[in-house]
Residue, then its C-alpha position, 0 to 999 in steps of 0.5 A: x161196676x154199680x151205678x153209684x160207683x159209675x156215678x162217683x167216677x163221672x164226677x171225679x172226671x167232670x171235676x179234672x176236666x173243670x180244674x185242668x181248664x182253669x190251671x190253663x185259663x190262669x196261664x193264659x190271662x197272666x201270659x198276656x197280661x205278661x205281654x201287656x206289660x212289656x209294650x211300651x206304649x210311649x213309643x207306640x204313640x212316638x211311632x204314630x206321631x213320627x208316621x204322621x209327621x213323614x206323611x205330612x211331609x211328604x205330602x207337603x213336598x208333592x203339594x210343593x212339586x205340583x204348585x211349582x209345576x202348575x206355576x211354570x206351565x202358567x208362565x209357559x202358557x202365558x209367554x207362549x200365548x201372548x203373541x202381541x207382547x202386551x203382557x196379557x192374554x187377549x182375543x187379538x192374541x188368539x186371533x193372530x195364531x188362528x190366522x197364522x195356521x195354514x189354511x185358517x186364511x180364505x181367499x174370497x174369490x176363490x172360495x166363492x167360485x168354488x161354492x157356486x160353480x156347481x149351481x150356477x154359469x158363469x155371468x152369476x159367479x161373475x156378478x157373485x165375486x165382482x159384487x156379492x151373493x145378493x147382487x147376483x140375485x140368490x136368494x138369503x134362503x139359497x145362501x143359507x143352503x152353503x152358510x150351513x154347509x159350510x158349518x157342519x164341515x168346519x164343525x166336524x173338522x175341528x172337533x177331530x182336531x181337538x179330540x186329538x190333541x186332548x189326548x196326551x196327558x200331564x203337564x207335558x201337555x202345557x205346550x199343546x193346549x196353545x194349539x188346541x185353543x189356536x186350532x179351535x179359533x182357528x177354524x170358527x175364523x174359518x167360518x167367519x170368513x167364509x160366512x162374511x164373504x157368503x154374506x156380501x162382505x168385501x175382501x178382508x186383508x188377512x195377509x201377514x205383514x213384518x209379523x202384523x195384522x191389519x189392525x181393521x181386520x182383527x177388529x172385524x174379527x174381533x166382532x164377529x166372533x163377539x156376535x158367535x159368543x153373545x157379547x152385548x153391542x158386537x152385533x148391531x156393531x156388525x150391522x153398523x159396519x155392513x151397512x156403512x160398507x153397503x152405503x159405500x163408505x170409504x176405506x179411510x172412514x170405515x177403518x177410522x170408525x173400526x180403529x179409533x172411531x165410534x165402533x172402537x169402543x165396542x170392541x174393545x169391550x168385546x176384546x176385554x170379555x173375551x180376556x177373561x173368557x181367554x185366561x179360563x179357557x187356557x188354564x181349566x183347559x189345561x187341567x182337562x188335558x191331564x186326564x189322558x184319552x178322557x180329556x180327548x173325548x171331553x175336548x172334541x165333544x165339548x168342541x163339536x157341541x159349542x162350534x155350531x151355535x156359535x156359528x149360527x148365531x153369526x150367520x143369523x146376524x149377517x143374513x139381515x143386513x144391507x149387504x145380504x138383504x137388498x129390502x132390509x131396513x136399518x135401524x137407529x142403533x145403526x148408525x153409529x158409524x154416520x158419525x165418523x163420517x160426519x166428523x171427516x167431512x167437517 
């Protein structure tokens, strides 16, 4: 074959080749615009709309589920919490259920004994239970040594208890977060006590009688732990009330002043800060305990680092007052609880 032959048939090859690829492009093209044609897109769009629709739905019928059960497990909360049925959510009903936990209540004589039997004979720890720490002659430094002792033991306690309790996930767990809270306050009551006692308080009546506190002591409390948690006026309250007990007050004025006298005011207002502290601490606490194995290691790391400033801030404020520090000097914000006794002896 010559060259222009060979030349004539690859052109004649190229222009098949050309043809056969356009025939088929053409089919392909009237073939989907076939296709095109045949969707409906009206009920493509009726498709999405009822998708959207059923989404919606659903979604509304679990934000209802959720919202019921958020409400039930606050009423549950509410009703289990407010021990005192006074129809809220207040420190006096966090107190009762702390002091109603076995081993939250501590016998003065005993827990003195046993801190300074190791250190001290006998005519001491005598002279310690008879009177206080200070009157037996130990030293506001040697008391500390114990006051701080026994925070880092009630601090690791309770931060064990509050990380196993935090486990447990659901709304399930709107019955134990009462327990939590309880077992929390709880253990700071522990140190209260014992921090009072160190610190040359007398014998605080936590017994419980016909299902009633002594109203005195959940006013002590009350105060106390105001002081841990910085409440305005809850420490110079503290103070008036150590001081009227290191002047030897009588029982009747010093529960007068507590109950219904001048110190009364002041905790009251710190019972009302405390309601509102109450009923946030119950309910982000209970969206915290939905978060399984998470919420125990948030719930006994947030309760080991707030537990100790808290107790420090109540030791710091008992260690300066007569009871604790025979040179100690009062001051006019004091002598509040003079008044109740002025008014008794008119």
């Amino acid at each position: 074959m010559d060259l222009k032959n060979l030349g004539n048939s690859i052109v004649n090859i190229a222009d098949e080749i050309s043809k056969t690829a356009t025939n088929a492009s053409q089919k392909a093209v009237s073939s989907i615009s076939k296709s095109a044609e045949s969707i409906d897109l009206k009920k493509i769009g009726e498709v999405t709309n009822d998708t959207v629709e059923g989404i919606q739905k659903i979604a509304g019928k679990a934000s209802v589920k959720v919202k019921e059960k958020a409400d039930k497990s606050t009423e549950v909360l509410s009703n289990v919490m407010d021990v005192n049925g006074d129809g809220q959510i207040d420190i006096e009903d966090i107190i009762i259920m702390g002091l109603r936990i076995p081993g939250i209540c501590i016998k003065r004589d005993e827990f003195l004994y046993s801190e300074f039997m190791k250190d001290y004979p006998q005519e001491i720890i005598d002279d310690v239970i008879t009177f206080n720490p200070a009157h037996a002659g130990i030293t506001v430094k040697e008391i500390e040594k114990y006051a701080n002792e026994v925070i880092k033991y009630e601090r690791n306690c309770v931060s064990g208890i509050s990380a196993a309790l935090s486990v447990p996930g659901g709304f399930s767990m709107a019955a134990t977060i009462p327990a939590d809270i309880a077992q929390y306050y709880g253990y700071m009551l522990r140190v209260t006590q014992k921090l009072l006692y160190l610190y040359g308080f007398p014998e605080i009546d936590v017994t419980e009688k016909g299902k009633k506190f002594d109203t005195e002591t959940l006013n002590i409390l009350t105060l106390c732990l105001g002081v841990m948690y910085g409440v305005a006026g809850a420490n110079n309250a503290l103070k008036a009330v150590a001081r009227a007990l290191g002047t030897g007050i009588q029982k009747q004025l010093m529960k007068r002043a507590l109950t219904q006298g001048t110190v009364y005011p002041i905790v009251k207002k710190t019972a009302k800060w405390f309601g509102v502290k109450m009923t946030k601490e119950v309910f982000t606490g209970f969206f915290k305990h939905a978060i399984p194995v998470v919420g125990g290691v948030i719930g006994g790391g947030l309760t080991y680092m707030s537990f100790k400033p808290c107790c420090d801030k109540l030791k710091v404020s008992l260690q300066d007052t007569l009871l604790s520090n025979p040179s100690y000097r009062t001051v006019e914000e004091e002598n509040i609880v003079a008044v109740d006794i002025q008014d008794a002896e008119k």
